[in-house]
N, C-alpha and C positions, 0 to 999 in steps of 0.2 A: 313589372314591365319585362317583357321579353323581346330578348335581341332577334332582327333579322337578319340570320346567316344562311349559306348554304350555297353550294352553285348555283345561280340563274335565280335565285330567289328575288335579288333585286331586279333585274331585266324584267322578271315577270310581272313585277308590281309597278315599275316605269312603264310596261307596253299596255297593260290591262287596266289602272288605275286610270281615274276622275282628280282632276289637276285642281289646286287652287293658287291661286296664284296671289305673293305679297310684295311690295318693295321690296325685301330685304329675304325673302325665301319663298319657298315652292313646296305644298306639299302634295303628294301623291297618295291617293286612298285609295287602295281595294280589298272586297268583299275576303275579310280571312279565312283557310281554308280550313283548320280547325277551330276551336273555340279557344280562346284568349288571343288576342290582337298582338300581333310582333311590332317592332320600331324599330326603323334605320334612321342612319344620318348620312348627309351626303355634307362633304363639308372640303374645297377643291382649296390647290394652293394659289389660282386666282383671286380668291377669295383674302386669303390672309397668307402671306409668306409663312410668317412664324407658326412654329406646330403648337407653341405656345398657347397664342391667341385661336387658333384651331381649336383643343381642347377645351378651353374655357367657354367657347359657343358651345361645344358637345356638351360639357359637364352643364350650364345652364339649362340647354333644352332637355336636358334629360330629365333632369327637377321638374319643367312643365309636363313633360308628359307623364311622369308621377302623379302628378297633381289631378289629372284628368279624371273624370265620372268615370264609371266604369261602362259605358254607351262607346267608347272608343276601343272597348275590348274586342269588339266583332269584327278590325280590319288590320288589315296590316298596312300602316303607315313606314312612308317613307319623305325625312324632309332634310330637301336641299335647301341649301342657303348659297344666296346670290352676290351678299354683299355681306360686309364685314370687317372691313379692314381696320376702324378706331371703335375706342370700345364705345361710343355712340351709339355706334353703327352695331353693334355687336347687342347692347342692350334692345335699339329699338328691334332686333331681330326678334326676341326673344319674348318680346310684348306683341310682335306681331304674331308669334305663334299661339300666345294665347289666346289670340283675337279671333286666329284661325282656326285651332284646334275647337275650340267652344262650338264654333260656327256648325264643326263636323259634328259635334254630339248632340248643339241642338237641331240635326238635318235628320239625326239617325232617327229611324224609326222605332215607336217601344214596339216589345212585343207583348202580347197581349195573353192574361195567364188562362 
């Protein structure tokens, strides 16, 4: 998994990306520009005061997006998270990403040898 860094790199992928939208988080998907798929996290202190509990969603969602086929390689994903505050709320995020992220790779299209 590769991090998305850079100037404007996120801007671009919030203005240009296909939204999905969950309870508990948002992800943003666009078309990557090189080959292997980068991954941000958007993760606000509305969300959860503590950086604590901030981290602990990042370090989970990160393990999901490990987890992923390699069908997710082709974009660069960016996901914010909406809510969060009890670890609940923290967990079901984290179940809704996988519910989501699956969604994008079963959307992707294969390509054909």
């Amino acid at each position: 998994m590769r991090r998305l860094t850079g100037h404007g790199v996120f801007d671009a992928v919030l203005r240009s990306g296909r939204r999905m939208e969950g309870k508990y988080l948002q992800i943003i998907v666009a078309p990557a520009p090189v080959e292997g798929g980068r991954t941000g996290f958007i993760i606000g202190r509305k969300v959860s005061v503590r950086a604590v509990d901030r981290n602990r969603i990042r370090r989970k969602l990160r393990e999901v997006v490990r987890a992923l086929p390699m069908a997710a390689d082709r974009f660069d994903v960016v996901l914010r998270v909406t809510r969060g505050k009890t670890r609940a709320e923290q967990d079901a995020a984290t179940l809704e990403a996988v519910q989501l992220l699956a969604r994008l790779t079963a959307d992707a299209p294969t390509s054909a040898p």
